[in-house]
Each structure stands twice: as structure tokens, then as C-alpha cells.
C-alpha positions in Angstrom: 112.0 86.4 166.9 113.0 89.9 168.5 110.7 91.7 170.9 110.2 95.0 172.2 111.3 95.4 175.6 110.6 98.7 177.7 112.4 98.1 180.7 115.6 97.9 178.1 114.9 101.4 177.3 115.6 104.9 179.5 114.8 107.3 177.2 112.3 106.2 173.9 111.5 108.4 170.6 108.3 107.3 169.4 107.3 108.3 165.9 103.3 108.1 164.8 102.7 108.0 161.1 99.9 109.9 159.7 98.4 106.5 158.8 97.9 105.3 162.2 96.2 108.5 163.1 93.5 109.2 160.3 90.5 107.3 160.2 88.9 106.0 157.2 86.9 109.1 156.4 90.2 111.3 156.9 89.5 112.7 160.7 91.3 111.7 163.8 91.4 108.4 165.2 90.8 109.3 169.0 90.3 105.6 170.1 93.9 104.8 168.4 95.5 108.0 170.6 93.7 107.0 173.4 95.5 103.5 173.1 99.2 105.0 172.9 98.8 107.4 175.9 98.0 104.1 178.1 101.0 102.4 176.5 103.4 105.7 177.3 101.7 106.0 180.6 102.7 102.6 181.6 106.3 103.6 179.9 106.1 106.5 182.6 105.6 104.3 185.1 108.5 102.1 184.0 111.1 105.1 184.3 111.2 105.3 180.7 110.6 109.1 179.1 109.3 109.5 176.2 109.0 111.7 173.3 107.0 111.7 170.3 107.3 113.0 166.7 103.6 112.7 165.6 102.7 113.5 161.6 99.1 113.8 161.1 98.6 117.5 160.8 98.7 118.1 156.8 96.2 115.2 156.6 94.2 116.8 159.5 94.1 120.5 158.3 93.5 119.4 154.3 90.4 118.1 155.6 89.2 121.0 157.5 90.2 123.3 154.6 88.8 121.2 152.1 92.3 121.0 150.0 92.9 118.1 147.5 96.6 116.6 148.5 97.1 115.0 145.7 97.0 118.0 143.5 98.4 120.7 146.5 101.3 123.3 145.9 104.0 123.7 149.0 101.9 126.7 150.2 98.7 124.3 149.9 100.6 121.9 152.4 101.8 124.3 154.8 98.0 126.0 155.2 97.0 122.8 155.9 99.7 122.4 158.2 98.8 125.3 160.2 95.1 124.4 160.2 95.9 121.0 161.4 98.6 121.6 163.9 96.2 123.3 166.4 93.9 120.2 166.0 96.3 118.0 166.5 97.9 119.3 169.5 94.7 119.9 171.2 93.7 116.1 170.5 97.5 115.0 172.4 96.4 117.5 175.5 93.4 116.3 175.6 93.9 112.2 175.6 96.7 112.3 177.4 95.3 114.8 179.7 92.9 111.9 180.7 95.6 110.1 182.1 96.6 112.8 183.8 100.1 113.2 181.4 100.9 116.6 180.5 102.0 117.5 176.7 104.0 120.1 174.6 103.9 121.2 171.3 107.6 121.6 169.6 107.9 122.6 166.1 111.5 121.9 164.8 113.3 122.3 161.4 116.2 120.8 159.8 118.5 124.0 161.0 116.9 123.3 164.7 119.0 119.8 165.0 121.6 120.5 162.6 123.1 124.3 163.2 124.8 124.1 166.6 123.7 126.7 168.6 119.8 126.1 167.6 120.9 122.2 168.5 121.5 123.8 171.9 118.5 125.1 172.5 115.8 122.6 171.2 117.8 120.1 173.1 117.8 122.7 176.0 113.9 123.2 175.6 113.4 119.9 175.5 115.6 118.5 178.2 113.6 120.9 180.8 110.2 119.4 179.3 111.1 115.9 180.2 112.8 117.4 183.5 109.0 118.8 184.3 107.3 115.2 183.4 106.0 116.5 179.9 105.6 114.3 176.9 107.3 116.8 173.6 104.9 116.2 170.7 107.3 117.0 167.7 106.4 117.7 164.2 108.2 119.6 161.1 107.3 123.1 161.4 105.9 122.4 157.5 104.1 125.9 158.1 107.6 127.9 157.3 109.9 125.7 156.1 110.7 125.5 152.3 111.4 122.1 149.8 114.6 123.0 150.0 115.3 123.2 154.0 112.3 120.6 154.5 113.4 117.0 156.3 109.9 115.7 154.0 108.9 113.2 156.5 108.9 112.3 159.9 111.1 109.2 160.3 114.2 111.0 159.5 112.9 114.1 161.8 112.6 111.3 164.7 116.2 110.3 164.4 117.5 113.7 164.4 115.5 113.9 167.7 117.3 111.2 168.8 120.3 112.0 168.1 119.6 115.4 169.8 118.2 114.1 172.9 120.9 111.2 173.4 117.9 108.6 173.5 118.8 104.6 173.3 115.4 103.8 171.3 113.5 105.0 168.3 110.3 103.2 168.1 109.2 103.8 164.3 105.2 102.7 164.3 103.6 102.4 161.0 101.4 100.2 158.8 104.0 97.5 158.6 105.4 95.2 161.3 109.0 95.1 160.4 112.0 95.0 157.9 111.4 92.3 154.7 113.7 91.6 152.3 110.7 93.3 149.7 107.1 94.7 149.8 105.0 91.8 151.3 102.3 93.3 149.7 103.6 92.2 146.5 106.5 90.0 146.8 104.7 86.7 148.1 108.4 85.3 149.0 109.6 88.6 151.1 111.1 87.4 154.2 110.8 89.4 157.5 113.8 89.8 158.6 114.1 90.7 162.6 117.5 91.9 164.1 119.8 93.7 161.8 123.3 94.9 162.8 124.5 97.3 160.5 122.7 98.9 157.5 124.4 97.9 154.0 123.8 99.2 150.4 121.5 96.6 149.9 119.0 97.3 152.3 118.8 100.2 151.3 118.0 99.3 147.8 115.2 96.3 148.8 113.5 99.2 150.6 111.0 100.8 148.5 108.3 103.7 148.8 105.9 105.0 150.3 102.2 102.8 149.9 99.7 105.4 152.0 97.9 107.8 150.5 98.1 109.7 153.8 102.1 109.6 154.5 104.8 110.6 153.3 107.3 108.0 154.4 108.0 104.7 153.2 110.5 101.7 154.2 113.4 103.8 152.8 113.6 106.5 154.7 112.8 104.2 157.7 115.8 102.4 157.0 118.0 105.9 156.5 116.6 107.0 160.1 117.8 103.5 161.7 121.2 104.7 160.1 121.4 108.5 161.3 120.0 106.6 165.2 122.4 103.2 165.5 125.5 105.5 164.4 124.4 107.8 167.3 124.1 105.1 169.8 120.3 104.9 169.7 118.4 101.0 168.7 115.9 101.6 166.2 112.5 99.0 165.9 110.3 99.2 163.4 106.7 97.9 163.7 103.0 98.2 163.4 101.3 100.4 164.6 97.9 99.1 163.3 97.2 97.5 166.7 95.0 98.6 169.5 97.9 99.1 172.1 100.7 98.5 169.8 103.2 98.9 172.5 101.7 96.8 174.4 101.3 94.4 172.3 104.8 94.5 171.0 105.8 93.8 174.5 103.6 90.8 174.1 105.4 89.2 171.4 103.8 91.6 168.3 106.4 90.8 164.9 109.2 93.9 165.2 112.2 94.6 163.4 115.4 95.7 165.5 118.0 97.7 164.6 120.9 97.5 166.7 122.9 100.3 168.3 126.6 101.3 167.3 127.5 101.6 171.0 125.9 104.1 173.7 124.4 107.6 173.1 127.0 109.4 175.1 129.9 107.3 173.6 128.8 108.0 170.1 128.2 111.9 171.1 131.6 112.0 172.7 133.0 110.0 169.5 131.1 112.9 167.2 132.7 115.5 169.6 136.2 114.5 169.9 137.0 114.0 165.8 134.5 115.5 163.9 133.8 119.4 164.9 136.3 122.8 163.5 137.7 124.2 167.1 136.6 128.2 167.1 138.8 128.8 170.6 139.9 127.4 173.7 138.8 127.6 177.9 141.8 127.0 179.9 140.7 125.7 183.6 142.1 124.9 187.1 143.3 121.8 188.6 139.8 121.9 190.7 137.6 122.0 187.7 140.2 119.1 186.0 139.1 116.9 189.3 135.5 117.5 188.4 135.9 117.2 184.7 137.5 113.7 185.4 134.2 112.8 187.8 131.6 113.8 185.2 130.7 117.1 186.0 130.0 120.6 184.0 132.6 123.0 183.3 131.2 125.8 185.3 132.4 129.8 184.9 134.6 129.5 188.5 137.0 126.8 187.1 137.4 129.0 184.1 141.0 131.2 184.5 141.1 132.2 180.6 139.3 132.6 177.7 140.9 132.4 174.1 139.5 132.8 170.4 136.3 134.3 168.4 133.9 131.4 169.0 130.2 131.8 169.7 127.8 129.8 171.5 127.6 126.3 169.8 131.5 126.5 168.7 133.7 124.1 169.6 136.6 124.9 171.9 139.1 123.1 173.6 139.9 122.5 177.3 143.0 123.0 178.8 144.9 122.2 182.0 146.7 124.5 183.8 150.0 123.5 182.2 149.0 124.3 178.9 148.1 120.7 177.9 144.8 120.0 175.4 142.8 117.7 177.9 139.1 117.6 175.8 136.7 119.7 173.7 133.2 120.9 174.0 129.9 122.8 173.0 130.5 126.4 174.2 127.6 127.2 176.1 128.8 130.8 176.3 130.2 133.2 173.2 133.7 134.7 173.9 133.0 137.4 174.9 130.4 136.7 177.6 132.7 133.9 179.0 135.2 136.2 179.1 133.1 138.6 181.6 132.2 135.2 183.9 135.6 133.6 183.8 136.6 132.4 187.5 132.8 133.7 188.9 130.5 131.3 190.7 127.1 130.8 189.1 125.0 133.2 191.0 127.3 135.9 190.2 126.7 135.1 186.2 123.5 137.8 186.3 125.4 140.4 187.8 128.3 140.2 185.2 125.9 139.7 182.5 123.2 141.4 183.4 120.6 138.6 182.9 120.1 135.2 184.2 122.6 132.8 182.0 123.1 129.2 182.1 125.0 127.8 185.5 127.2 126.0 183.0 130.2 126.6 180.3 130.7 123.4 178.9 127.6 121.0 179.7 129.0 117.5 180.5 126.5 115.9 177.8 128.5 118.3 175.3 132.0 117.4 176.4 134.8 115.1 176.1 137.6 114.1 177.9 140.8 112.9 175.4 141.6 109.4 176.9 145.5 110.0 177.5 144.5 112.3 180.5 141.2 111.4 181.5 
């Protein structure tokens, strides 16, 4: 039987399904919250940060506005959303305020994790939140967003924040303790099943949907979020969250389903980097910022001697050594134009070129890759 193990885990996702947090008569289960903020204060207290991608606020807010779900139109949902939001987030500041953790309300949409330079900043934003000793609290900003531009639930959203944050666990906590090979509610001969290393056709197709009333979500797109977070280097588990301190209890031995990472977060980014992105231009450096490439450092504006291409911030563009070779690619932190301006300056000089306080950085090292031949 697998287990959950936090010491195994530097930087953990946790997604809360609507389920977990509504009571029976459709409010907010406080006692339930107040049982996760002990179990991420103790994660705190193991070196772990964490992150959570919380639903609950279209359940929260059709209660208050007295709006049937079943029978509610898109602009039902997202008033509800809006009502709800500022409930929910108040009940996270609040709990976890008791144990003296500090939270933050991010709203994100598919465009957020998926077009580059918005990828940029939410994981900019949220980078300097867990930098700070803040707990994010993620949700779908359902209040704008459209069917068509819409992730529709949250397990898929908590992958993408996972992928975005290079994190090396997604906990998925729901009304079910694991993978089976069917519904155990109605297959009497499903089999848990509880380490899984790669994510075939089939699973996919024994998966089936969603049983709450309150969620959206159901094994499926569980099982399509472990795939988007193993390919980016990130373990996924899947478990109950029906438990009075289900994370502690999973570390007790609670039933789990694990899905196993396709190698590291940064390997899988720098995989992602290297072969997959259109190159908009190119930065060619100096032999001193090749040294501190090759040690793991940023690009930063002084080791920059010229700037080629159209590209803006987000683009791809290539790095190259003084002698004209290709050495590695990366995230332009910078459009052309502005880099051009801050080329060869140090990084308190960037606000008097630019006249406003930029990054320190032109190619963050988490958004860079070295090609192997020359690193």
C-alpha cells in the first residue's frame, strides 16, 4: 500500500473539492478548514510550501443568493461565484489566521497559465507570496471567464498550478480515497489500485463522472490532471478528503493513490523549454555571464552585449556565446526593445534606463536552459 509522505515533498499543491467544504445544509464546513490549516501548518513546519486551489465558492454564493444550480445559466454561476468568493476567502484568512498562517486570494484563468507572458506573472505573483510565508488560495476566476475559455473544474486548474510553480506534489482531496479500476459505489469487484506509472487509454476510460451534487469534477478529470502534473515532473495522490485531518491521516497510513512523476520539475521545464517553444530573437552574452550560466545563475542585463529580433516579454530567445555559438534558450523577461536600453547595465541602473523599477533579471534561471553539448 502507498502512503503519503510530507517530508518527500518541497513544494505541495493541494486541491479542496467543493464537497469536502460544504456541509450538509450547503454552508461552510469550518471544523473541516480548521483541520487542513493544522495539517499545512505542520507542512510549514516541515519546510514544505504549500498552495491551495480551493472550489467551494459557486456552492457558497448559490446559497446566499438563493440560486438553484441545477437549473443556473453561466451568468447564474458566475454571480454566485462573486458572492461566494468573498466568503470564502474571508473563511481561509480567518482559520488559518488562527494559526497564525497568513493567506492570499489569486484568481487565475486558463490564459493566466497558458499565454506566456501572463504565465510570467502569476508565477511571478506567486513565487513572492510563498517568498513572504503566504499560503495562495486559488480558484477559477468563474466571475469573468466564459464556457469557452473556462478550465470547468478545479483538478485540472491545480495541475496547471503545478506546472506553473514547478511543484513535485499535487495532493487531489476528494470524496474518494484513491484510483479503482471502476466506481466502488457500484462496481462491488472495483479494485483500488495504488501506484500508477504512466497514465494509458484505459484509465482513462475506467474513469467515470462526477457523483456530487456540489462539484464539478469527477475521477476523469483527476486522472487528466495527474497527466498534465507527472509529465511536468510533479507526483500526483489522490485521496479522501472526508477525514478529520486528512493529511494527517494520510501520513498515518489513510488508503491513497500515487501517481508517479516523469522525472523532476526543473528537468521537465527545461525539457518543455529546450524542444517545444517558436524562438522570437536572440541575447548574445559574455564569457562572464557563460561562467554563471554554467553555475545556475540568472542572465542579468550586464552580461547582455547584444540584443537581436522582435520578441516580447514571454518569447522565447536564444543565448549565445560570444563566438556566435547557440548555447541555450529562455523566457524573455524583457521585450526587445527594453532589453535593448539595459543591455551590458548592472541591475540598479535598470530604473534609470527605464525609467521604472524592472526586474533584476533577463532570463530567470527557472526559465532557462543550457543545450548539453556546451553546458
Amino acid at each position: 500500500m502507498s502512503s503519503f509522505n510530507a517530508a518527500a515533498y518541497h513544494r505541495l499543491v493541494i486541491k479542496v473539492g467543493s464537497a469536502l467544504l460544504i456541509d450538509e445544509h450547503g454552508a461552510l464546513d469550518t471544523n473541516w478548514l480548521h483541520g487542513l490549516a493544522e495539517d499545512v501548518a505542520q507542512l510549514r513546519a516541515n519546510n514544505c510550501e504549500v498552495l491551495i486551489v480551493s472550489s467551494g465558492a459557486i456552492a457558497i454564493g448559490s446559497r446566499v443568493l438563493g440560486i438553484n444550480r441545477r437549473k443556473a445559466r453561466l451568468p447564474d454561476l458566475q454571480a454566485s461565484a462573486a458572492a461566494g468568493q468573498v466568503q470564502l476567502a474571508s473563511a481561509y484568512r480567518e482559520v488559518f489566521g488562527t494559526l497564525d498562517i497568513t493567506t492570499a486570494q489569486v484568481l487565475l484563468t486558463p490564459s493566466d497559465t497558458e499565454d506566456r507572458r501572463r504565465f510570467l506573472n502569476a508565477r511571478g505573483t506567486l513565487g513572492r507570496l510563498l517568498e513572504c510565508g503566504v499560503v495562495p488560495v486559488i480558484n477559477e476566476n468563474d466571475t469573468v471567464a466564459t464556457e469557452e475559455i473556462r478550465y470547468g473544474d478545479n483538478d485540472r486548474l491545480a495541475a496547471r498550478v503545478a506546472q506553473l510553480v514547478m511543484a513535485d506534489g499535487l495532493l487531489l482531496l476528494s470524496d474518494i480515497d484513491g484510483f479503482y479500476t471502476a466506481d466502488p459505489l457500484q462496481h462491488s469487484d472495483a479494485k483500488h489500485i495504488p501506484e500508477i506509472r504512466g497514465i494509458s487509454s484505459e484509465m482513462l476510460a475506467m474513469a467515470g463522472a462526477a457523483r456530487s451534487d456540489v462539484g464539478s469534477g469527477g475521477m476523469q478529470t483527476k486522472i487528466q490532471a495527474a497527466q498534465i502534473a507527472t509529465h511536468a515532473g510533479c507526483a500526483t495522490i489522490i485521496a479522501s478528503g472526508k477525514l478529520t485531518r486528512p493529511l494527517q491521516r494520510l501520513g498515518e497510513g489513510a488508503r491513497c493513490s500515487v501517481f508517479f512523476a516523469e522525472g523532476s520539475p526543473a528537468a521537465a521545464r527545461k525539457q518543455w523549454l529546450a524542444g517545444s517553444l517558436k524562438v522570437a530573437g536572440s541575447l548574445r552574452v559574455d564569457e562572464g555571464a557563460v561562467l554563471a550560466l554554467r553555475k545556475g545563475s540568472s542572465l542579468l542585463p550586464v552580461g547582455v552585449r547584444s540584443v537581436k529580433g522582435d520578441f516580447q516579454r514571454g518569447d522565447a530567445v536564444t543565448i549565445t556565446a560570444p563566438d556566435g555559438r547557440e548555447i541555450g534558450r529562455g523566457l524573455a523577461e524583457y521585450g526587445a526593445n527594453e532589453a535593448q536600453l539595459i543591455a551590458g547595465c548592472h541591475s540598479d541602473q535598470i530604473e534609470e534606463r527605464l525609467g521604472y523599477r524592472g526586474r533584476s533579471v533577463m532570463l530567470h534561471r527557472d526559465e532557462l536552459v543550457l543545450f548539453d553539448t556546451y553546458a
